[in-house]
C-alpha positions as CSV (number, residue, x, y, z in Angstrom):
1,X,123.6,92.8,90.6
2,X,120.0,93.1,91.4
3,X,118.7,96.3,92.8
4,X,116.2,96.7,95.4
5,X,112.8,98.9,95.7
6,X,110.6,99.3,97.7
7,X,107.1,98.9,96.4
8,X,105.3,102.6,95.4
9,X,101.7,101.1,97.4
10,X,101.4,103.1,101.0
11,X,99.6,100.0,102.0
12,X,102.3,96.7,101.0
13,X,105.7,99.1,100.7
14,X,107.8,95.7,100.9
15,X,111.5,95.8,99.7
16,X,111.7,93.7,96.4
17,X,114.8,92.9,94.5
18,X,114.3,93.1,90.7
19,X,117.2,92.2,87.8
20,X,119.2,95.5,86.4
21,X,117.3,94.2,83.1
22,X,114.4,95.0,84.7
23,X,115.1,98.6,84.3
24,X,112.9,101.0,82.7
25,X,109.9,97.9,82.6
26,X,107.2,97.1,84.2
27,X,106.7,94.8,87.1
28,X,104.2,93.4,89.2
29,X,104.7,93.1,93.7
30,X,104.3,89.7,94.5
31,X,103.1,90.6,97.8
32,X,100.7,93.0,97.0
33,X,100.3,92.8,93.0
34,X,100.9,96.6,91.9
35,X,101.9,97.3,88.7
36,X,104.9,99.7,88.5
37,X,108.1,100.9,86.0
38,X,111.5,100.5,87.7
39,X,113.4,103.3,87.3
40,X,115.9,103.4,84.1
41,X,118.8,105.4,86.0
42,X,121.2,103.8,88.6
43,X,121.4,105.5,91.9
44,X,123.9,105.4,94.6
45,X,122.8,103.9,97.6
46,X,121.7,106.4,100.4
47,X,124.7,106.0,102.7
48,X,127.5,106.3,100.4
49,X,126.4,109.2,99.1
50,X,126.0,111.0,102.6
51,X,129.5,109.2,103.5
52,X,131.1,111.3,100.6
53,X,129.5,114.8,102.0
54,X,131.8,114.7,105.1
């Protein structure tokens, strides 16, 4: 399942959707053309894990 990033530049910061292969690599924004590595470690999403606080 592919996971989703936003990009790291303050001026594109679009959401992209990148393979799980794609961890740890570089990749390039096709909006905006930064070069960054996706994170290696897999993260719950936001909301589940302030569901599981309550």
């Amino acid at each position: 399942m592919p996971c989703q990033l936003i990009c790291p530049n303050l001026r594109c910061r679009k959401i992209l959707s990148v393979p799980d292969d794609a961890r740890g690599k570089l990749v390039r924004c096709q909006h905006c053309k930064t070069m960054f590595r996706v994170p290696d470690v897999k993260r719950e999403p936001v909301g589940a894990a302030a569901k599981g606080a309550k």
